[in-house]
C-alpha positions in Angstrom: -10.3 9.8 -15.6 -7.7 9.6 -18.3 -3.8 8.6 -18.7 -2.0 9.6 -21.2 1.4 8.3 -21.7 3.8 10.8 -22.9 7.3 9.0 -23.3 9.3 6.6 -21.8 12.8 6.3 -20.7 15.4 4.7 -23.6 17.7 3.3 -21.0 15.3 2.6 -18.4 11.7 1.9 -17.8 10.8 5.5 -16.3 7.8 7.3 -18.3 6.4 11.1 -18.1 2.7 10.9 -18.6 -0.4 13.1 -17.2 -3.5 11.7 -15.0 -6.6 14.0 -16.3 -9.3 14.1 -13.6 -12.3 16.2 -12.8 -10.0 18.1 -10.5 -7.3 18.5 -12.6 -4.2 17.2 -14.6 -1.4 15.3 -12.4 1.7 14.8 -14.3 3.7 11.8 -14.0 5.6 10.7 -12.0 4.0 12.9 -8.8 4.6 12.9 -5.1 1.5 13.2 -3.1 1.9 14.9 0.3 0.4 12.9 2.7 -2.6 14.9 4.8 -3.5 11.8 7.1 -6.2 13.8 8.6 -7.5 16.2 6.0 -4.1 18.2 6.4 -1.0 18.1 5.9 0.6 18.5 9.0 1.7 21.7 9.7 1.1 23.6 6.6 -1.9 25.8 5.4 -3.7 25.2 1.7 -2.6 28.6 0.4 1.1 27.3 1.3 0.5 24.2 -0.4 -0.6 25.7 -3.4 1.5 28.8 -3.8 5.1 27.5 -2.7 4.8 23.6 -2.7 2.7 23.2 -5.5 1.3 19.4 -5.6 -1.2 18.0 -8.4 -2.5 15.9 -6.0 -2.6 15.1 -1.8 -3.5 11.7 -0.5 -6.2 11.4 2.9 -6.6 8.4 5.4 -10.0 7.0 5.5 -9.5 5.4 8.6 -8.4 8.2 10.5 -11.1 10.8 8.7 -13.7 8.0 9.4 -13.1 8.7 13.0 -12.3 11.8 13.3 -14.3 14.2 12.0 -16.5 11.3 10.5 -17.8 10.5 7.0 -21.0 12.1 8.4 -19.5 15.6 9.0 -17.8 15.3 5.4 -20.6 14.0 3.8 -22.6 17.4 5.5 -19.5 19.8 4.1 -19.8 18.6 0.5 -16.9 15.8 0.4 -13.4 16.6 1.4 -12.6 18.6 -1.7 -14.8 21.4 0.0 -14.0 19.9 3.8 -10.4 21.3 3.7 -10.7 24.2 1.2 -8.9 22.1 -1.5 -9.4 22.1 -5.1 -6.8 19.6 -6.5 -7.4 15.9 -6.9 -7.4 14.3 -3.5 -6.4 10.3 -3.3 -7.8 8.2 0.2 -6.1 4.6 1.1 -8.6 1.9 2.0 -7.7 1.4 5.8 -5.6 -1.0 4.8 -2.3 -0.1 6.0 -3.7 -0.1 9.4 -4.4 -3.6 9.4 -0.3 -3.6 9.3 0.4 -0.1 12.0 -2.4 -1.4 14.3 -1.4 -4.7 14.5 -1.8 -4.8 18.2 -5.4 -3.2 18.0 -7.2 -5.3 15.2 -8.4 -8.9 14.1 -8.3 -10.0 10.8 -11.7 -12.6 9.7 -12.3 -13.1 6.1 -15.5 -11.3 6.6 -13.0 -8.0 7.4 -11.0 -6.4 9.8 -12.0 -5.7 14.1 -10.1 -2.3 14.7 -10.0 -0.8 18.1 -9.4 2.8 18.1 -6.1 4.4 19.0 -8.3 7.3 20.5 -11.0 6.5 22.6 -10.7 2.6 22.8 -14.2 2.0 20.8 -14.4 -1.0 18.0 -14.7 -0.3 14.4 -15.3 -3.3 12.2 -14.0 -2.2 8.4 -15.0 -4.6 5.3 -14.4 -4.0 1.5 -17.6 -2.9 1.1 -17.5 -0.3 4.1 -14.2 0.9 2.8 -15.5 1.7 -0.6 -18.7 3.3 1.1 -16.5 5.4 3.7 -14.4 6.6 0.4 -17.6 7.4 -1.3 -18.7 9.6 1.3 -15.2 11.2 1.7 -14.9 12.2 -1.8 -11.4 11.5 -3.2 -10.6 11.4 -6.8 -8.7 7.9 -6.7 -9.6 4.9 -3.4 -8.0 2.2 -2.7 -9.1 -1.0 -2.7 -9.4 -2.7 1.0 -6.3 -4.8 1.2 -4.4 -6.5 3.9 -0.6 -4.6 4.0 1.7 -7.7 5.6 4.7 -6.9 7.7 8.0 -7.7 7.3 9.4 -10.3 7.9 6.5 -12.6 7.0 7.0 -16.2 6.6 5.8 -17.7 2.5 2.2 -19.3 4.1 1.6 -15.9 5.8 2.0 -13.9 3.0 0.1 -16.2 0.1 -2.6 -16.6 2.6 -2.7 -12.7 3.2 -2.4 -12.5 -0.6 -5.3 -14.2 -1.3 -7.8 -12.6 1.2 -6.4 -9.2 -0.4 -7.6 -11.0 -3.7 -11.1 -12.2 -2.7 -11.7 -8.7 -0.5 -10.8 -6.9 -4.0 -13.5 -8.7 -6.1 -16.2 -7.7 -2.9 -14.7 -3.6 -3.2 -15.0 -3.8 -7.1 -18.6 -5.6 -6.9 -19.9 -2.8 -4.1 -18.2 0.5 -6.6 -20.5 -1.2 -9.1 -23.5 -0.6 -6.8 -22.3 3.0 -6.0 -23.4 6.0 -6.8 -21.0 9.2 -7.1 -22.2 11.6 -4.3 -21.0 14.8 -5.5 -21.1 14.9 -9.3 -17.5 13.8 -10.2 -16.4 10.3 -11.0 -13.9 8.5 -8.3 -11.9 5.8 -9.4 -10.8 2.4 -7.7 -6.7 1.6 -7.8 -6.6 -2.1 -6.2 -3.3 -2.9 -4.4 -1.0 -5.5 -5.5 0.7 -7.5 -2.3 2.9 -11.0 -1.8 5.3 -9.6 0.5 9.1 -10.1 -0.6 7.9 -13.1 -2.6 8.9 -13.0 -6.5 6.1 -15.4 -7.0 3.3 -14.3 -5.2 4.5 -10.9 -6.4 3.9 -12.4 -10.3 0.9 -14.1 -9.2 -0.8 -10.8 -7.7 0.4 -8.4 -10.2 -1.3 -10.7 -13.0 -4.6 -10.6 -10.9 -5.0 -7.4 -10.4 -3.9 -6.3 -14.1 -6.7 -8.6 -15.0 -9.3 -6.8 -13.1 -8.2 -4.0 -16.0 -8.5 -1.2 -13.5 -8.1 2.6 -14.2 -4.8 2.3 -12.4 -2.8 -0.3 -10.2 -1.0 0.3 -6.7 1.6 -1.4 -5.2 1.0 -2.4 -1.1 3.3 -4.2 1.0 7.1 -2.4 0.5 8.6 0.2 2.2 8.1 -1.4 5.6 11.4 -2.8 6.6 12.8 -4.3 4.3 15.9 -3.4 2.9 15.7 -1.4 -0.7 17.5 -3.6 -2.5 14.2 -6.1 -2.0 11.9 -3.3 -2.7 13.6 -2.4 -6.1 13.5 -6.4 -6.8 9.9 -6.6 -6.3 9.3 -3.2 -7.8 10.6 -4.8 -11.1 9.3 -7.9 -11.0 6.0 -6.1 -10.4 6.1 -3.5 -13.3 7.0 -6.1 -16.1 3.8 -7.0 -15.6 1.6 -4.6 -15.1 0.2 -2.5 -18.1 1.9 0.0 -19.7 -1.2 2.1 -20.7 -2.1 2.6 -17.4 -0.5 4.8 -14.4 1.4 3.1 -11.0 1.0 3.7 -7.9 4.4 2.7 -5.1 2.1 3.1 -2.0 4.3 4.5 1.6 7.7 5.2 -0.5 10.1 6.9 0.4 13.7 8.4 0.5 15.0 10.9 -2.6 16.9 7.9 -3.5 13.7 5.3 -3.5 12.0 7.9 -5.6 14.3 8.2 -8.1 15.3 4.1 -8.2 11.7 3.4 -8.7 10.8 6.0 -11.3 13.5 4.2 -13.2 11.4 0.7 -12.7 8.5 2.4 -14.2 6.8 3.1 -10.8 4.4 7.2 -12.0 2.7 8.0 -8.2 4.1 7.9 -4.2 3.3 9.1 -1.0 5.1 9.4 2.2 4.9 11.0 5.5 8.9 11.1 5.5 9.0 14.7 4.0 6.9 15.9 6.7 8.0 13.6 9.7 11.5 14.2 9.5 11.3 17.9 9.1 9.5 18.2 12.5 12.9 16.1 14.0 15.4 18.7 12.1 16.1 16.5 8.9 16.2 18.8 5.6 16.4 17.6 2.5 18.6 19.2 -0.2 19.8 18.3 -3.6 23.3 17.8 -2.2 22.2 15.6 0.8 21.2 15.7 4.1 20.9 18.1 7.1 20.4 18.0 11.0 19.9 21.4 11.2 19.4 20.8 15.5 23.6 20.5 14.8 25.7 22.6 16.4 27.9 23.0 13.1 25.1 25.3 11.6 25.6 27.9 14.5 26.5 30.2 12.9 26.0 29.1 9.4 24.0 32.5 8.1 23.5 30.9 4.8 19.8 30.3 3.3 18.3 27.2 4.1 18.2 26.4 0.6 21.6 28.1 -0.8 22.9 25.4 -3.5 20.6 27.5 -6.2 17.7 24.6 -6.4 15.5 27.4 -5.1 12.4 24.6 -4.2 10.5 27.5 -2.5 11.5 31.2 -1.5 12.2 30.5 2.2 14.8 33.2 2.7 15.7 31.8 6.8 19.6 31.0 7.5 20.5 27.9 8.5 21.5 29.9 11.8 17.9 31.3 12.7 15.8 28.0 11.7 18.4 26.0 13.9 17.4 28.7 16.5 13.9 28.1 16.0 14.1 24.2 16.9 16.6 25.2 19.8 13.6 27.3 22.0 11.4 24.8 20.3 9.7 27.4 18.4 7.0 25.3 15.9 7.9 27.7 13.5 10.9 26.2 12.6 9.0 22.6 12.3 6.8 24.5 9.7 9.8 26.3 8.0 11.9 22.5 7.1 8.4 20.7 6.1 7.5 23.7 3.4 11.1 23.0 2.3 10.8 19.7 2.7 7.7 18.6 0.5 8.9 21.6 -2.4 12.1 19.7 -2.7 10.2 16.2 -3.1 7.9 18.4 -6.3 11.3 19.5 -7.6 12.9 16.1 -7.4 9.8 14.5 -9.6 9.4 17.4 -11.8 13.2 17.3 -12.8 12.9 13.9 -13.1 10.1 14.3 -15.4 11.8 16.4 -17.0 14.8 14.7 -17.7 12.8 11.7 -19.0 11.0 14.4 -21.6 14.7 15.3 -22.7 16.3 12.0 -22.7 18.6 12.2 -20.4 17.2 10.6 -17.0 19.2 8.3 -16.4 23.0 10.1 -16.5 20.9 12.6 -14.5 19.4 10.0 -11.3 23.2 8.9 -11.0 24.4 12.1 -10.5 22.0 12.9 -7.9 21.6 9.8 -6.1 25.6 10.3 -5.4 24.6 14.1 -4.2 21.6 12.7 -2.3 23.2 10.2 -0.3 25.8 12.6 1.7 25.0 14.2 5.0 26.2 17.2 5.0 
């Protein structure tokens, strides 16, 4: 892998750069559609790489280590040629179930008792069986095995946390020394920066995992409550420190808004099920704000879907029909809003990017975060 850094912002810190891997280029800053299970929910490949477009998708080990198993993956070639995809692919650790499946897992220093949300079955996941799972999966980039802490979390909870995260790193990057690449391209290991809402612990982690000197650097730990004012704080405090030279990843973020206030702390790579979650419950995305389109308002609104002249994707469906769609609960309409939805987060990045090429980015985000933030 390779990052090349193309330019950064004058008037902020946001940067334009290019990720080369051995499945292709991923320009900077990117939004990776999340496919927790090997897909992304509700949309075929040939969709995802004719209309949507993305450089890159991001997996779940935990999930794929259940279901279908690393074995099954393993026996198809690695996930590249698992789900017919031929784009960089990016797996998190596990990690962020230790937070969502709080009421199902155990956390020892040795690593983390899961019980499975499907069948009830214990699954014990340690650094090095995170890094072995990701291995057998395939992706481009893993994660290092971390512990994501909720919010709110008291100071003791969260330095304690922090530290596990710290010594479990050291175990993930001593087992991807022992290694071996499985299906003849390299795969590289992000580890995850954490310290909760914590400026200090936040310092204190970002200069331990810069000193690790990593390919890239992640992020864990925002985005899950707290309000974004904390999240921006934190994002800042994290990116003074971390090195320029190489690319940042804002793991679980977030709104339009969150995207474009963190590209302008310096944050290159997100991911977020929000795209695809809220446009199975009606919530579209446009450049001039929000829509319910399960209101009643849109009736008989025959307008396109997407008629402000962004033109994200040809989806030529009236406001009218795809409310229709979600009325007799017709899953097409589900399938219609998140093909909208994800093209709109690839525009929003790639105008982004390319308003920090032209110089402009920041007259640009304040414009849109005004449009972004009606509901129309």
């Amino acid at each position: 892998m390779k990052f090349s850094l193309h330019q950064t912002d004058s008037n902020s810190k946001a940067r334009a750069g290019t990720i080369l891997t051995d499945h292709g280029e991923i320009q900077t800053p990117i939004f990776m559609p999340v496919g927790t299970s090997g897909t992304v929910k509700g949309v075929h490949q040939r969709e995802l790489e004719n209309d949507i477009k993305p450089d890159i998708i991001l997996a779940n080990t935990y999930h794929l280590y259940l279901r279908p198993t690393t074995k099954i993956i393993e026996a198809a070639g690695g996930i590249h040629k698992f789900i017919n995809w031929k784009k960089p692919v990016l797996t998190d650790s596990g990690g962020y179930q230790v937070y969502s499946l709080s009421a199902n897992r155990k956390i020892k220093e040795e690593g983390v008792k899961f019980k499975s949300h499907i069948d009830g079955s214990f699954h014990f996941f340690t650094p090095e069986s995170a890094i072995s799972i990701q291995r057998k999966i395939g992706a481009d980039i893993i994660m290092a095995f971390d512990e994501c802490t909720p919010y709110p979390c008291d100071f003791q909870y969260a330095k304690t946390s922090m530290k596990r995260t710290h010594r479990w790193l050291d175990r993930c990057f001593a087992q991807n020394e022992k290694e071996d690449f499985i299906y003849g391209y390299s795969q590289t290991l992000f580890p995850i920066i954490q310290g909760s809402v914590y400026k200090d612990l936040r310092k204190e982690s970002a200069e331990y995992i810069s000193n690790k000197n990593a390919f890239g650097n992640a992020i864990g730990g925002l985005s899950v409550g707290e309000p974004a004012e904390e999240m921006y704080e934190m994002t800042e405090v994290v990116t003074a420190l971390l090195p320029e030279d190489k690319p940042r990843y804002l793991m679980g973020v977030g709104t339009p808004i969150n995207l474009l206030e963190n590209i302008s702390l310096g944050i290159d790579m997100f991911d977020c099920v929000m795209p695809t979650r809220n446009a199975r419950n009606g919530m579209i995305f446009t450049a001039n704000g929000k829509i319910n389109i399960k209101n009643k308002k849109w009736e008989l609104d025959f307008s396109l879907l997407d008629s402000d002249n962004y033109c994200f994707v040809d989806i030529s469906y009236s406001k009218s029909y795809v409310r229709h769609l979600f009325t007799v609960n017709e899953m097409l309409g589900k399938q219609i809003c998140t093909i909208h939805n994800l093209a709109f987060y690839m525009w929003l990045v790639r105008e982004s990017r390319k308003h920090i090429l032209a110089g402009d980015f920041i007259s640009w985000k304040i414009k849109m975060v005004k449009q972004l933030d009606q509901r129309l």
